[in-house]
C-alpha positions as CSV (number, residue, x, y, z in Angstrom):
1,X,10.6,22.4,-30.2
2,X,8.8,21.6,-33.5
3,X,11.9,20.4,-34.5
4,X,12.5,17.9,-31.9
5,X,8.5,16.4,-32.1
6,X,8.6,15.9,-35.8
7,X,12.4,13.9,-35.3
8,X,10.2,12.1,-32.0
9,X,8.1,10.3,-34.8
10,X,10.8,8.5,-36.6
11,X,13.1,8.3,-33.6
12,X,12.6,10.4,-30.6
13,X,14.5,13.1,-29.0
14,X,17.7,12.8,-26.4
15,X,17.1,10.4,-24.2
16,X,13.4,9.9,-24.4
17,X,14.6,6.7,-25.1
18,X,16.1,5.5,-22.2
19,X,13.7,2.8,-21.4
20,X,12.1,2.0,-24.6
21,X,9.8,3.5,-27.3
22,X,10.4,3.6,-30.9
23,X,8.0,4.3,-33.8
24,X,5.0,1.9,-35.9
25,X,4.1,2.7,-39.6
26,X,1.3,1.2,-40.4
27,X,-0.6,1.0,-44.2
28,X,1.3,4.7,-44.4
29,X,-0.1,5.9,-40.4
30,X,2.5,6.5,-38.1
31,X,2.0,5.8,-34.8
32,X,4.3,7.1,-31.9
33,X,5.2,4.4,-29.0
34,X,6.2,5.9,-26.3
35,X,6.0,3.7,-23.5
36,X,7.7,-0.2,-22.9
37,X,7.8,-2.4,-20.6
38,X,9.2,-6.2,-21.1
39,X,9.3,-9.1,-19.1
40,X,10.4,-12.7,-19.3
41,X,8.3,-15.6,-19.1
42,X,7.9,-19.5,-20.5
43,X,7.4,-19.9,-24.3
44,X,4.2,-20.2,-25.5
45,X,5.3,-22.7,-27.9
46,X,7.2,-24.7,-25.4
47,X,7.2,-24.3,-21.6
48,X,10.7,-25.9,-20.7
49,X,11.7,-22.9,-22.5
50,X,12.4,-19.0,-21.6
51,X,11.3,-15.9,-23.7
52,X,11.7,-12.2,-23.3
53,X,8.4,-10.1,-24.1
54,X,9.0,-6.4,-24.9
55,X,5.9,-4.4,-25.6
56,X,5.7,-1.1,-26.7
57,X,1.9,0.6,-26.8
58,X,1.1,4.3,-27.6
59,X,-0.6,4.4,-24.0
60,X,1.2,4.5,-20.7
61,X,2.2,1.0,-18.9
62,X,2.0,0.9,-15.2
63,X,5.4,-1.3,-14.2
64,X,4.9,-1.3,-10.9
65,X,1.3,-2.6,-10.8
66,X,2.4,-5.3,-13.1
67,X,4.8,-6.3,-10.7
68,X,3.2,-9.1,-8.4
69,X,0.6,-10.5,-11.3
70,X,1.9,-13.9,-11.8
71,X,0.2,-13.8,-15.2
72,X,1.7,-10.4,-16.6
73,X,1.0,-11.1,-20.4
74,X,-3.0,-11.3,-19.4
75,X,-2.7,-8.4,-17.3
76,X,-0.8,-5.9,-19.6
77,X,-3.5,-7.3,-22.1
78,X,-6.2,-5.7,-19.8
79,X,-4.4,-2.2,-18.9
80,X,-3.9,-1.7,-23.2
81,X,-6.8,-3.0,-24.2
82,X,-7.9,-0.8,-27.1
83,X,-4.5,0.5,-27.3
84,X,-2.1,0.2,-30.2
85,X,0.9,-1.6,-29.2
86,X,3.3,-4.2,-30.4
87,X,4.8,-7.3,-29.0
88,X,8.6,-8.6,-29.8
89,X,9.0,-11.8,-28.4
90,X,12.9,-12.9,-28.3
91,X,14.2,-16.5,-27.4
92,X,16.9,-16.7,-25.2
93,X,19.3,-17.4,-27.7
94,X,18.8,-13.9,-29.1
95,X,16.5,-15.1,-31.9
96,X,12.9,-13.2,-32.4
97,X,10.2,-15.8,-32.3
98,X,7.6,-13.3,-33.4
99,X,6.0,-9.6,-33.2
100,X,2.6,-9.3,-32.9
101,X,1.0,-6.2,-33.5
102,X,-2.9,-5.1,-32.1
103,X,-4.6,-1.8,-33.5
104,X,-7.2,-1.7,-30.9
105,X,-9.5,-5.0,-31.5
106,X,-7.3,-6.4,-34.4
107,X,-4.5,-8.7,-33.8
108,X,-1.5,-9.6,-36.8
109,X,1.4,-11.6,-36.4
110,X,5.0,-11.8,-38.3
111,X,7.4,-14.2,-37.9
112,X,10.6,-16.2,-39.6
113,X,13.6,-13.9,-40.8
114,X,15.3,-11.6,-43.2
115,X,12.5,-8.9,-43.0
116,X,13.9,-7.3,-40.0
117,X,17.7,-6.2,-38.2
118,X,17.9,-6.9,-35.0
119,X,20.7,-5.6,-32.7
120,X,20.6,-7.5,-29.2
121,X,23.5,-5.9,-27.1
122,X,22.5,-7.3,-24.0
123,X,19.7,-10.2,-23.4
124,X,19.9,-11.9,-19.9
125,X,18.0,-12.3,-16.7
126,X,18.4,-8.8,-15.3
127,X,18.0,-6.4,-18.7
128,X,17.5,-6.2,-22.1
129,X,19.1,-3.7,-24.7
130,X,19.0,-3.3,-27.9
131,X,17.3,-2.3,-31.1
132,X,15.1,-4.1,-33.6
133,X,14.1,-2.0,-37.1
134,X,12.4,-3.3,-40.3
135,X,14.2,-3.4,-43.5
136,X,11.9,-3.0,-46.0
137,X,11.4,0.9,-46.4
138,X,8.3,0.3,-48.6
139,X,6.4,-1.1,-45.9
140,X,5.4,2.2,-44.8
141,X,3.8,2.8,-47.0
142,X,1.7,-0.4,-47.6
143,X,2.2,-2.7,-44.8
144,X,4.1,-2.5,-41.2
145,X,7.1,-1.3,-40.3
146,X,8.5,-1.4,-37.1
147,X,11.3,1.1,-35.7
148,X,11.9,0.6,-31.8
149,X,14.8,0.7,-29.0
150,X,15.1,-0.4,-26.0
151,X,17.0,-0.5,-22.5
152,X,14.6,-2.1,-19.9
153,X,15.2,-4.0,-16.4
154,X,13.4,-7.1,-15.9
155,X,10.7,-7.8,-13.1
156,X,11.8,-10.0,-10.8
157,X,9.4,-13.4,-9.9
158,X,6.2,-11.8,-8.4
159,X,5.4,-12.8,-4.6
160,X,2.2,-14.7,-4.8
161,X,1.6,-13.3,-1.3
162,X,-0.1,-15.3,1.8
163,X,-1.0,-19.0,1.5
164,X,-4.3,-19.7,1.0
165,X,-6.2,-22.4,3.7
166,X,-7.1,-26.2,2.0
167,X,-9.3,-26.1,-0.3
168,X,-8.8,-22.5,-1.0
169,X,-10.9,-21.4,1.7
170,X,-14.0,-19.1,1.5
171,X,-12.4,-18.1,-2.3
172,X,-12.4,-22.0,-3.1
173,X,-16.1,-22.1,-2.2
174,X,-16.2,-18.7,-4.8
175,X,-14.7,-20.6,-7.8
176,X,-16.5,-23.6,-7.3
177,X,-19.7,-21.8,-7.3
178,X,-18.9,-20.2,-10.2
179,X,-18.5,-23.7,-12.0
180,X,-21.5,-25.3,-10.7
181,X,-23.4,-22.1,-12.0
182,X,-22.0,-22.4,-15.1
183,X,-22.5,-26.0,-16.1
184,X,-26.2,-25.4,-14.8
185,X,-26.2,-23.0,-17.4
186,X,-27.6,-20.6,-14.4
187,X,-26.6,-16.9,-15.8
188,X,-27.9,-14.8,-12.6
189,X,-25.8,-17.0,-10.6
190,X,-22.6,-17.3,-12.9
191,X,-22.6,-13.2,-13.2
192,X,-23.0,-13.3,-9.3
193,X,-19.0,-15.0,-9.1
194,X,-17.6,-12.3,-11.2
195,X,-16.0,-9.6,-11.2
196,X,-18.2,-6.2,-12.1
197,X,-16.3,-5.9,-15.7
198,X,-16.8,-9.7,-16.6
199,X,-20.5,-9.6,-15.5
200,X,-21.0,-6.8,-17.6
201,X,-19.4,-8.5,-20.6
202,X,-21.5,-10.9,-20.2
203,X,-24.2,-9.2,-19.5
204,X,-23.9,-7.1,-22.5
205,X,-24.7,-10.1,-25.1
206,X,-27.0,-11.6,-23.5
207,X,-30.4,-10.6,-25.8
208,X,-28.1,-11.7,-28.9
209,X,-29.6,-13.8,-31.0
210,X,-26.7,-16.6,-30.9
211,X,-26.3,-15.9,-26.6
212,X,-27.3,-20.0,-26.4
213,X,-24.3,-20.8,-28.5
214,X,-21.7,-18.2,-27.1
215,X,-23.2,-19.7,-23.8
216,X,-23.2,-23.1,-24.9
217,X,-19.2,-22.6,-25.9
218,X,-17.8,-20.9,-22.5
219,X,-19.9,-24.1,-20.7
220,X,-17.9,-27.0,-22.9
221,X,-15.1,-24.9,-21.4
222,X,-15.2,-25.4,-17.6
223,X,-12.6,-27.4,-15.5
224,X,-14.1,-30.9,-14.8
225,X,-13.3,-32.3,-11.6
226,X,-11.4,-29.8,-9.9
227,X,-9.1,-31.0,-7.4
228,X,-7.3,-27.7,-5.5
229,X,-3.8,-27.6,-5.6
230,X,-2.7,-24.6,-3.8
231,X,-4.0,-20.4,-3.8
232,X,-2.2,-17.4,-2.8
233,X,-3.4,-14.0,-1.5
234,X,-2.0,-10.7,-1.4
235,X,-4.3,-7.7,-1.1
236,X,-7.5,-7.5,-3.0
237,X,-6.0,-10.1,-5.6
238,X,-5.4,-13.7,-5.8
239,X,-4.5,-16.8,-7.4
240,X,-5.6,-20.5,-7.2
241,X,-4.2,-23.2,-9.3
242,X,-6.3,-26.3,-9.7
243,X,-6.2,-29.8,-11.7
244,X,-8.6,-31.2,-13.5
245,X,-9.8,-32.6,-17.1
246,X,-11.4,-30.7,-19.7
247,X,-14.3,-31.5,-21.5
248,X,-12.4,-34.8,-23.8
249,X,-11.2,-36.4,-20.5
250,X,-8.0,-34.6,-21.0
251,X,-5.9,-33.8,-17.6
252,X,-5.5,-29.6,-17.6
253,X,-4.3,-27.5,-15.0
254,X,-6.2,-24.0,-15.0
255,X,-5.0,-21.0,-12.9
256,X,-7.6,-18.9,-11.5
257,X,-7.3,-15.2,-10.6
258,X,-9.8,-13.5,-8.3
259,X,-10.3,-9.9,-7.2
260,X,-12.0,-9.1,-4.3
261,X,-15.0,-6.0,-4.9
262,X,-17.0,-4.2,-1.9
263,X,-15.7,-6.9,0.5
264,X,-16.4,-9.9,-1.6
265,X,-14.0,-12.3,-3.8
266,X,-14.6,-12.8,-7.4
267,X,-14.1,-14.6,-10.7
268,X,-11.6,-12.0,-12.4
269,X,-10.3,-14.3,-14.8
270,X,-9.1,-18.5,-15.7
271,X,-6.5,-20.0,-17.8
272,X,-6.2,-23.7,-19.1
273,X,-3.7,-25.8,-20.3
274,X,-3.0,-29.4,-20.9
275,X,-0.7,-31.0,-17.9
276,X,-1.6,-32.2,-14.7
């Protein structure tokens, strides 16, 4: 037993790596990861194209509630947050664009090549295999080093659930509540539209000395003339995608994702990017 546990730190034991896990030295700690999950998804860098994201994190990831978020990168980054995990992002080709590594509220990022082995023996639609290990053995001591495997299935596309009425309906009215409440700079009202945990962010800075300025910031960042282009609900979550500009005139399209809490919809979360 004691035997097995101390291997589990470089390696693990039999098959506890049958899905993924693997092993992070960091500045001479060793961390065991012990859970994975991966996922593919368009390149950050360039949306035409497809990457495969395999995280490992020394907490457990639930799959199968990760399963219908459209946006699974933002909400893995909300089940780990404060975990310790690491992110290897692979192109299709078989190439590793990057691995980012977060130790709790920190964030580092390697790329290009020759620091690392990778073995890929299987990278497609359905499942990816393989192994990816550091090479430089000092780097456990004074730097990172990364030892992991994996064997994962990939989620499918999420269903996006029911279609959502013109305009978004009831949660259209929500979202655009929450935007007239923010460029009013109106903080009672703007906390009002979101979700409890959000609000409570928010809340939490509020007596800081440079609030006005945070404040001033998340305003220059709301979607200027929305225009709804189409929302889906399924269960106590959902999605609405809307066009607009952003604060140079620039065309965006932002992607809104709502919860709903004691019977009412909220503001859980928004991405933008430039299109449109």
């Amino acid at each position: 037993m004691t035997k097995c546990l101390a291997v589990s730190l470089l390696l693990a034991c039999g098959g506890a790596l049958a899905d993924g896990a693997g092993t992070l030295y960091h500045n001479g700690k060793v961390t065991a990861l012990e859970h994975a999950y991966a996922w593919p998804g368009p390149d950050p860098f360039d949306k035409t194209r497809q990457i495969t994201t395999v995280v490992f994190a020394d907490r457990p990831i639930d799959a199968a509630a990760l399963r219908d978020e459209r946006d699974r990168g933002h909400a893995l980054e909300t089940m780990l947050r404060g975990a310790t995990r690491v992110d290897l992002n692979i192109e299709a080709d078989g190439s590793v664009q990057n691995v980012n590594l977060r130790l709790g509220d920190t964030f580092g990022s390697q790329s290009g090549s020759g620091w690392y082995t990778l073995d890929l023996k299987r990278n497609d639609a359905q499942r990816i295999e393989g192994s990816f290990r550091s090479n430089n053995e000092s780097d456990k001591q004074d730097g990172s080093y990364y030892d992991l495997r994996f064997a994962l299935d990939l989620p499918g596309p999420a269903d996006p659930g029911v279609a959502l009425p013109a305009g978004g309906g009831d949660l259209g009215k929500v979202y655009l509540a929450h935007l007239a409440a923010l460029r009013k700079g109106d903080v009672d009202a703007l906390v009002g539209t979101m979700t409890r945990e959000r609000a409570a962010e928010l809340q939490a800075h509020r007596n800081d000395a440079d609030f006005k300025m945070m404040f001033g910031f998340i305003q220059s960042q709301a979607l200027r003339a929305p225009k709804y282009v189409a929302g889906h609900v399924k269960g106590d979550s959902a999605t609405l995608d809307y066009q607009g500009k952003d604060a140079d005139g620039k065309a965006v399209v932002s992607t809104v994702s709502m919860r709903r809490e004691d019977g009412a919809w909220k503001v859980e979360r928004e991405s933008t990017q430039a299109g449109g």
